[in-house]
C-alpha positions in Angstrom: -2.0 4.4 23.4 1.0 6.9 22.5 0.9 6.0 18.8 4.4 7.8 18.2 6.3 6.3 20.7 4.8 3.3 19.3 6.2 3.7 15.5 9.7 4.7 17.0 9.8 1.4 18.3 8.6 -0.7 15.2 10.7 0.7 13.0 13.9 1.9 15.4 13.3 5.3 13.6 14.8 8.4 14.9 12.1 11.1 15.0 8.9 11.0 12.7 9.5 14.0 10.4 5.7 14.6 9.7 2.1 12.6 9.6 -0.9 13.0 6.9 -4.3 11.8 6.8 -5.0 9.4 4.2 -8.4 8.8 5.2 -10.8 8.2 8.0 -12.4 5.0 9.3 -15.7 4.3 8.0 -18.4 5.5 11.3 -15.9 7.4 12.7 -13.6 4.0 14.0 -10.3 5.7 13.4 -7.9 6.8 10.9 -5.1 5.6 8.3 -2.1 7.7 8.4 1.1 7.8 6.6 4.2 8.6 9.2 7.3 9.9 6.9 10.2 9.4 9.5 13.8 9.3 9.6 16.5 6.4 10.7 15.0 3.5 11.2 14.4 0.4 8.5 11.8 2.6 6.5 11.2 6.2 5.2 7.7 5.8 5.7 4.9 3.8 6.8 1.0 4.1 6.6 -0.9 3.0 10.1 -4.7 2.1 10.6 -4.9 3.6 14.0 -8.4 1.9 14.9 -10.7 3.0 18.1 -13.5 1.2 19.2 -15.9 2.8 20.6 -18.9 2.2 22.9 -21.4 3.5 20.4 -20.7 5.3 17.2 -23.4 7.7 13.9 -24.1 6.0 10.7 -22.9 8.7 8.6 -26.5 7.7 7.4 -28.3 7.1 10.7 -28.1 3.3 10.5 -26.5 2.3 13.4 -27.0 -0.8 15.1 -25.3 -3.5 17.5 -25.8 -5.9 14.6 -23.4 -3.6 12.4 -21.3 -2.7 15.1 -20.3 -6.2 16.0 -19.8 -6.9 12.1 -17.4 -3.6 11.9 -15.7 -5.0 15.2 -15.1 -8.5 13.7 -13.7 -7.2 10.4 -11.0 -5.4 12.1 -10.1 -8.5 14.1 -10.2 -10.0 10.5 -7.9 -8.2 8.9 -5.6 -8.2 12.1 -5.5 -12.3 11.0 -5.6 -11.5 7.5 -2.1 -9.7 7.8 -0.4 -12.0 10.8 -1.5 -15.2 8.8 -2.4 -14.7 5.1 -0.8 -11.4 3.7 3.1 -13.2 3.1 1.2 -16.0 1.4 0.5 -13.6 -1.9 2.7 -12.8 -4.6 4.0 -10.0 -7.0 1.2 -10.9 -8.9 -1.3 -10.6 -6.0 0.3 -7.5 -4.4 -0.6 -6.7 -1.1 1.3 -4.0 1.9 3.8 -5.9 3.9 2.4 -6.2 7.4 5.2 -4.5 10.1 3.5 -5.3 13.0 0.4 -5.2 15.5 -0.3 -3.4 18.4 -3.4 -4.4 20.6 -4.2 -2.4 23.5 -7.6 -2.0 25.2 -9.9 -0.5 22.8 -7.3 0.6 20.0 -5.6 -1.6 17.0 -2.8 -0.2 15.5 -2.1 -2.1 12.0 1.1 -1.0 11.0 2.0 -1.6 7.3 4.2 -0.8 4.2 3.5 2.7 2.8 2.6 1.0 -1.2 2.6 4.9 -2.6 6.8 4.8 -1.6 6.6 1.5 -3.3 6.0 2.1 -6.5 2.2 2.4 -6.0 1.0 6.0 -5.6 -2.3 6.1 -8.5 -6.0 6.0 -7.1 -8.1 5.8 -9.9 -12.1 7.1 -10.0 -14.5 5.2 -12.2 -14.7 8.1 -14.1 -11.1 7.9 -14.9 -11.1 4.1 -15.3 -9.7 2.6 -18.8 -10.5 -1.2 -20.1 -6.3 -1.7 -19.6 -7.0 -0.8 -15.9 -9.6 -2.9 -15.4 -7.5 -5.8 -16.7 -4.5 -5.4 -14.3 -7.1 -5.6 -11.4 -9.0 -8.8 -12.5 -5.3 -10.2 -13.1 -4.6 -9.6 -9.7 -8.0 -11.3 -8.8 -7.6 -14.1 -10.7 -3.7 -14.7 -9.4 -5.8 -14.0 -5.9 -8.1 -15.9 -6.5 -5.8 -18.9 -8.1 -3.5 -18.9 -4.7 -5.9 -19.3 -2.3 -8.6 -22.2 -4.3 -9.2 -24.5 -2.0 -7.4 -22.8 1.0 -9.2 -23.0 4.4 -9.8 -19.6 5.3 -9.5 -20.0 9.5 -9.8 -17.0 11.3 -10.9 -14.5 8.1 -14.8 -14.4 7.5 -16.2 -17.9 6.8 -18.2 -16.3 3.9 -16.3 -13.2 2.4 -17.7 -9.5 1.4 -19.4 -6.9 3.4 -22.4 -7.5 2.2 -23.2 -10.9 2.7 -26.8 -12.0 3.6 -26.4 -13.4 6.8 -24.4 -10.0 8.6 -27.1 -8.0 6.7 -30.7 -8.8 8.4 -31.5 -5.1 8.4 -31.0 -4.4 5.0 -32.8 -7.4 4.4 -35.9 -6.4 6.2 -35.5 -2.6 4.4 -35.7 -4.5 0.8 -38.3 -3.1 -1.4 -38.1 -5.9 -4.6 -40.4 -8.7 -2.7 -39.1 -11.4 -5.3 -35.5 -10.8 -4.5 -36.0 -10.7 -0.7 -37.7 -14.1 -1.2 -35.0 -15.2 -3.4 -32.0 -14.3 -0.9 -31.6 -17.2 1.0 -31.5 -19.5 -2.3 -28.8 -16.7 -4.2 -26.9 -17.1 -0.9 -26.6 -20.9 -1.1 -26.2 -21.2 -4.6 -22.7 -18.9 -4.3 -22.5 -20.9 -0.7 -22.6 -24.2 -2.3 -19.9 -23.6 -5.2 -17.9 -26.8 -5.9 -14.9 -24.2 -6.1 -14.3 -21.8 -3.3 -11.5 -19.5 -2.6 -10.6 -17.1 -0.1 -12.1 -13.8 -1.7 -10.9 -10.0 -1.2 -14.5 -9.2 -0.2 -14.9 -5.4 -1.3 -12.3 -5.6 -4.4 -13.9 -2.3 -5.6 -11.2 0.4 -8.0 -10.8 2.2 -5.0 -8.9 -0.4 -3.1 -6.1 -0.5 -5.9 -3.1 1.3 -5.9 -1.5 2.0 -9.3 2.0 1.7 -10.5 3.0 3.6 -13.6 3.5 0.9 -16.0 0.1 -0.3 -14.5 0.4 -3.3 -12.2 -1.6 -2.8 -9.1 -1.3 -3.6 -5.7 -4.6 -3.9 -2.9 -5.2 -3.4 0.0 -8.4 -3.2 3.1 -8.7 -6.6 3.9 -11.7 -6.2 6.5 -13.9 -8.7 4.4 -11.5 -11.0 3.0 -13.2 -14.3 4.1 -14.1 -17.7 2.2 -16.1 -17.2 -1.2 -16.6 -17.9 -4.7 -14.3 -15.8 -7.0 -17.4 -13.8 -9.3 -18.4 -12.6 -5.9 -15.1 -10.0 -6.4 -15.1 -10.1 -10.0 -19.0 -8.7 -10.0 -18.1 -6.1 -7.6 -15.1 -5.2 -8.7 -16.7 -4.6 -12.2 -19.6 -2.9 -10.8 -17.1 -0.1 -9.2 -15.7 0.4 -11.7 -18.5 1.0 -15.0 -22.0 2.4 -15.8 -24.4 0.0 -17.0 -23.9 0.4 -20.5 -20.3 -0.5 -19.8 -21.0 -3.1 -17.5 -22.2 -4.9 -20.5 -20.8 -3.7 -23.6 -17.4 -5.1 -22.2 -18.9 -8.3 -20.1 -17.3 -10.7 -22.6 -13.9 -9.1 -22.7 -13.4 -8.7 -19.5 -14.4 -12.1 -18.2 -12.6 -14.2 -20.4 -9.6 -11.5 -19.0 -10.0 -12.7 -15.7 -10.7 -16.4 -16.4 -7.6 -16.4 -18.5 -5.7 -15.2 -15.9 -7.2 -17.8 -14.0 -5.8 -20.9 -15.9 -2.2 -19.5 -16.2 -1.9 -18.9 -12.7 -4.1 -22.1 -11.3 -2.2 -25.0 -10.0 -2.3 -27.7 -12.4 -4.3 -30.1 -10.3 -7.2 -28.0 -10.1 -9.7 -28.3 -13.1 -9.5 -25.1 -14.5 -12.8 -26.1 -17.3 -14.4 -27.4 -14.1 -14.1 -24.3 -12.5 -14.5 -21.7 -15.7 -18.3 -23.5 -16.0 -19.0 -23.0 -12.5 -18.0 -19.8 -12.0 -19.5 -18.7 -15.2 -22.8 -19.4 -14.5 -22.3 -17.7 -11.1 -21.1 -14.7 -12.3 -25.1 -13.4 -12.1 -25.8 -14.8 -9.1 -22.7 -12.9 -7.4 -24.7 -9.2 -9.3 -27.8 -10.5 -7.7 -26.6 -10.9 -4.2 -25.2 -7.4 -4.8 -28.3 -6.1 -5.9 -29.9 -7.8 -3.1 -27.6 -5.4 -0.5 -28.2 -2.1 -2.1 -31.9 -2.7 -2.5 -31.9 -2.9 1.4 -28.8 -0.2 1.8 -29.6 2.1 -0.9 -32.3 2.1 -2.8 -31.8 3.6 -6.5 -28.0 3.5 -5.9 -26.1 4.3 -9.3 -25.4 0.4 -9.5 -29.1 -0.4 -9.2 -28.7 0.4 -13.2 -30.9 -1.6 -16.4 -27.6 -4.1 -16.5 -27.4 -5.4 -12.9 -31.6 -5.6 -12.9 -31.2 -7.7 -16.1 -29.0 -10.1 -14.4 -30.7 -10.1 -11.0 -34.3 -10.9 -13.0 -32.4 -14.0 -14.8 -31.7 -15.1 -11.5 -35.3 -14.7 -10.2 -36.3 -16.5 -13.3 -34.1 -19.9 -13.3 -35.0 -19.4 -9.3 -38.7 -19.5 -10.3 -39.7 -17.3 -6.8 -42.1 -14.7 -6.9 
């Protein structure tokens, strides 16, 4: 695929002035790169330029047809995400424009609005995170979250987030906390089962959030967006972006954030008490099933912290499994 001659005829551009990496593809499954150019409807673009290849290293030596497959359908995923789903969303639920698509053989070119030359340009570390921060991103989860309740989620994952039980036998088999491995299944239904699903981001960490000055955000890397109940993001996305001690110094605060967000943005014939009760009480299953992941991924990963073990052994407990 001539990806060049490509962009000139997306965006009827003249010449593209210069290209930069933004980042490579996780496994080595391409790149995302922002084209400035000149002419044309826009003065610059960012592309996910994806290659599939026949066989591919783990940057950690865990490849295996099962992920492989998984990393294969979550491009296809996003392809639907962005032809389908993306011009659903709203400025309070900010998301890249989708341009266009480009399918050829082995290669997917996604090619999207460039959010840094739309007001969007701050990455934040966890390091760097503030509590005000944190807010504008479970506001845009919530507002997310509220859009889609209910919404059939054809075509994206029929249970959201990367790390979901069913696409992650070999991390299951790795685990080295017996009780939770026994407990899986039932953590799985229990988020499965929710009364209130939604269509979920599915790896909402601080990373995927571009800034704006005054603070709105914008997200983007919708591989895993897929069916879900909301605390799935809201755990994760909380989990990105604190140490343990934060984690639950500012629990309260930020929760009743995000569930206030909720109600003002939920449509009036959805039970917003209803779902605040459910979710609430799911909000330590969602850290479980986390915890569940990176005990078979990464043992003693810095999320693996005295917080997220409280929550996952309250779990274990009202589960009663050894």
């Amino acid at each position: 695929m001539d990806v060049n001659q490509e962009i000139l005829a997306i965006t009827k551009a003249s010449s593209i002035i210069r290209s930069e990496s933004v980042q490579t593809l996780w496994s080595g499954y391409g790149e995302i790169k922002r084209y400035v150019l000149e002419g044309g409807k826009y003065p610059s673009v960012i592309v996910k330029h994806i290659k599939l290849p026949d066989a591919s290293q783990h940057p950690k030596g865990w490849n295996t047809a099962i992920s492989h497959k998984r990393k294969l359908k979550s491009y296809q995923v996003e392809r639907h995400w962005y032809e389908e789903f993306a011009h659903k969303t709203n400025a309070y639920c900010r998301v890249p424009q989708s341009y266009h698509v480009v399918e050829e053989a082995n290669e997917l070119l996604l090619l999207m609005e460039d959010l840094d030359a739309s007001g969007f340009p701050i990455r934040l570390h966890h390091d760097k995170v503030s509590l005000r921060h944190a807010k504008s991103c479970l506001s845009w989860l919530a507002h997310f979250h509220a859009k889609f309740m209910n919404t059939k989620a054809d075509g994206l994952w029929t249970i959201g987030t990367y790390w979901h039980l069913e696409t992650r036998p070999d991390e299951w088999e790795r685990m080295e906390n017996d009780s939770l491995r026994n407990a899986a299944n039932a953590i799985d239904e229990k988020l499965q089962n929710a009364q209130y699903q939604t269509i979920i981001h599915g790896d909402a960490k601080l990373a995927n959030f571009c800034f704006a000055e005054d603070g709105t955000v914008a997200a983007v890397d919708f591989q895993y967006v897929g069916k879900g109940c909301g605390m799935k993001d809201v755990a994760y996305f909380i989990s990105s972006c604190f140490e343990g001690e934060d984690c639950e110094k500012y629990e309260d605060e930020l929760l009743q954030y995000y569930f206030g967000q909720l109600k003002d943005s939920l449509d009036n014939t959805i039970d917003y008490q209803s779902v605040k009760k459910e979710w609430s009480a799911l909000y330590r299953f969602a850290w479980a099933d986390l915890y569940r992941f990176l005990d078979g991924w990464s043992p003693g990963h810095w999320k693996m912290h005295k917080y997220s073990k409280q929550l996952t052994d309250r779990v274990l407990n009202e589960l009663k499994i050894a």
